[in-house]
Structures are given as structure tokens and as C-alpha cells.
Backbone bond lengths (Angstrom), bond angles and torsions (degrees), N, CA, C in turn:
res aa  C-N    CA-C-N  psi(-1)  N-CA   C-N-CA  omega(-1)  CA-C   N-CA-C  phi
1 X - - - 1.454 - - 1.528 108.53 -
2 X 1.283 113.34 128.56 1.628 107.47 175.92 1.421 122.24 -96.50
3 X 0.699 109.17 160.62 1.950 107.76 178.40 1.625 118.44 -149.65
4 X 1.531 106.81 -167.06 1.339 100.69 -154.23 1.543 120.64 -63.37
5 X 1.800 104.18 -30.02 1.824 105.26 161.81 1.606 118.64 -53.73
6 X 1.322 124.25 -45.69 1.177 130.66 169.07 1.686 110.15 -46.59
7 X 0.824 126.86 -56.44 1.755 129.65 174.07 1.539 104.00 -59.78
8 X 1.174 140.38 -45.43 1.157 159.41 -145.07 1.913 93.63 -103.80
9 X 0.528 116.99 11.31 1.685 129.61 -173.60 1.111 96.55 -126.41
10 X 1.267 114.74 -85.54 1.614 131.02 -159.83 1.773 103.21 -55.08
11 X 1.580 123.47 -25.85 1.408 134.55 177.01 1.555 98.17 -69.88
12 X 1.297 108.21 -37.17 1.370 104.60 -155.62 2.201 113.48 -79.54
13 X 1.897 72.88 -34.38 1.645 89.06 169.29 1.605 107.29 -64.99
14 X 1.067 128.16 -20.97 1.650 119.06 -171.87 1.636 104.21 105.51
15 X 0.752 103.64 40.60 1.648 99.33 161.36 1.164 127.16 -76.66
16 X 1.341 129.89 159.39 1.537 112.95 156.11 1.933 110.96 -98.33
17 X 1.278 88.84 142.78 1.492 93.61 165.20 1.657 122.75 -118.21
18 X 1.359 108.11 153.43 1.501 128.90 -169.93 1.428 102.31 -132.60
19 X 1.538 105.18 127.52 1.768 118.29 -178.47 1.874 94.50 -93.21
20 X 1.057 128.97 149.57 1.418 141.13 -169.58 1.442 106.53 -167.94
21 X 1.753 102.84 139.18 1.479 111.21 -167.04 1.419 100.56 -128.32
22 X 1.674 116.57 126.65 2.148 102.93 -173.05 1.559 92.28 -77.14
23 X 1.327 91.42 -160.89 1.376 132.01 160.40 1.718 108.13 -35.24
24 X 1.146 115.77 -67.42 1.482 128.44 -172.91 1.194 101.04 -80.39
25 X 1.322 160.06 20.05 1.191 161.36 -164.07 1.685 109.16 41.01
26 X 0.983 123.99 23.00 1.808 121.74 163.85 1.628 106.14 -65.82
27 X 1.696 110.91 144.36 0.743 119.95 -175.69 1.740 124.10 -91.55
28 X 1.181 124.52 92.91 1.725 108.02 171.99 1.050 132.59 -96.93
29 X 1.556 114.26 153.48 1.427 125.46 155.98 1.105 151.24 -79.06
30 X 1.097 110.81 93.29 2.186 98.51 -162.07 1.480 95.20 -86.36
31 X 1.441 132.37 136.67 1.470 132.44 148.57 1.422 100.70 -109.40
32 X 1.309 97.22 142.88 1.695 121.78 165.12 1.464 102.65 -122.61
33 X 1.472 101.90 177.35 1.149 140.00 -137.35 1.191 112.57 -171.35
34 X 1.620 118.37 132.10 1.301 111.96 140.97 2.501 98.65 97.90
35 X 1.337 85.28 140.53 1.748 70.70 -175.16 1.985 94.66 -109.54
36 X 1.365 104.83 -42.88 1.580 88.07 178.86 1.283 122.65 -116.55
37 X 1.182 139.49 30.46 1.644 145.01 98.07 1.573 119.58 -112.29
38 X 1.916 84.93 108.84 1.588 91.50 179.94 1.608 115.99 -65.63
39 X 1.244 106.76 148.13 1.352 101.82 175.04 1.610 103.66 -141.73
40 X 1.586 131.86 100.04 1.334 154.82 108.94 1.419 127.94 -15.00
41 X 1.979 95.19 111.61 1.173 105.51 -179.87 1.624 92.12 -133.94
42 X 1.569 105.97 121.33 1.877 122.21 153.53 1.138 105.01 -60.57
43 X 1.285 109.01 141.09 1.860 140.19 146.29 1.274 127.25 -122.65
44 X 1.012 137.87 124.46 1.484 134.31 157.25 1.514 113.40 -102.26
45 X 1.197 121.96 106.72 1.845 126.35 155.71 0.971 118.20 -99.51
46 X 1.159 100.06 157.57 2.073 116.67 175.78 1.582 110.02 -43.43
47 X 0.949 115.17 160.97 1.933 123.96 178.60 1.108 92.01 -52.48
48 X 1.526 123.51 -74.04 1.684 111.84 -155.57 1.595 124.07 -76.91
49 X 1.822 115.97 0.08 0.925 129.03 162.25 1.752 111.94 -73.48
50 X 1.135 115.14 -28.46 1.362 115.80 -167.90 1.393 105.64 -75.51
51 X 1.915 117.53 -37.29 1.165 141.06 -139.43 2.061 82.48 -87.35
52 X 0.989 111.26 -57.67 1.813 112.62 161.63 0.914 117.59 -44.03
53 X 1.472 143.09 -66.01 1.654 118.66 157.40 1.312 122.52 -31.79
54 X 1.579 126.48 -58.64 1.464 113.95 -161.54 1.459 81.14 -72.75
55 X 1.220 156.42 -49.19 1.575 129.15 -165.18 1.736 109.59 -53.40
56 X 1.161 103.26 -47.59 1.951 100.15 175.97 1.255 106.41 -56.27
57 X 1.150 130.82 -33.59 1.416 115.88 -166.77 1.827 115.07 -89.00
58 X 1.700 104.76 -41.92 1.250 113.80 159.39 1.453 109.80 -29.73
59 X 2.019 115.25 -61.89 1.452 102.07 -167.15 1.324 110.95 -83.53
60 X 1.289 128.58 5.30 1.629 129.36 -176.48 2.005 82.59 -91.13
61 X 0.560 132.26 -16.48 1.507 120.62 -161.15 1.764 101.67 -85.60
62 X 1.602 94.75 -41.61 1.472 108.16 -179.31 1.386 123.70 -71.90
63 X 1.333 84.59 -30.83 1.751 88.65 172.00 1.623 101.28 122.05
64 X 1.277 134.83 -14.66 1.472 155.15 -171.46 1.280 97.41 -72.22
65 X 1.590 137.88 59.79 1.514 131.63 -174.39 1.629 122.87 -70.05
């Protein structure tokens, strides 16, 4: 089972991340990896777990590392 250190790793390694919503409106995470064999990994966390990623990434975007 992965969780929010696991996302928080894989961000940190340089992944890219993608926000994705199913059927039921749950929220996922796909991280990839890698430019010539992609390799895709799903997550689903709780709302306010998710809401901590987009803040890391918001301040990685800004430059606030």
C-alpha cells in the first residue's frame, strides 16, 4: 500500500505527477517516471493528504524548495 511518504519520495526523486478523478469522483495520483520506458504508479489518498502534495508542488513550482 503506498502513502503520503511514498508520493513525497517519488516527488522528491523528480517524478511527474498527474491529479485524476474516477467514476465516483475519488481523487488519484499517477506518478511517472522515466522518459524511454515509462513506468506508472496509481495512488489514491485522503482529501487532506492530497491537499499536502498540491501544497509541495505549488511551492516546488515557485521555487520555495
Amino acid at each position: 500500500m503506498h502513502d503520503l511518504s511514498f508520493v513525497m519520495q517519488r516527488i522528491a526523486a523528480g517524478d511527474r505527477v498527474y491529479f485524476s478523478y474516477d467514476y465516483y469522483g475519488k481523487v488519484w495520483i499517477t506518478l511517472s517516471r522515466g522518459r524511454i520506458f515509462k513506468r506508472k504508479t496509481e495512488v489514491r489518498l485522503p482529501p487532506e493528504e492530497i491537499a499536502r502534495v498540491k501544497d509541495v508542488l505549488r511551492a516546488r513550482r515557485q521555487g520555495k524548495h
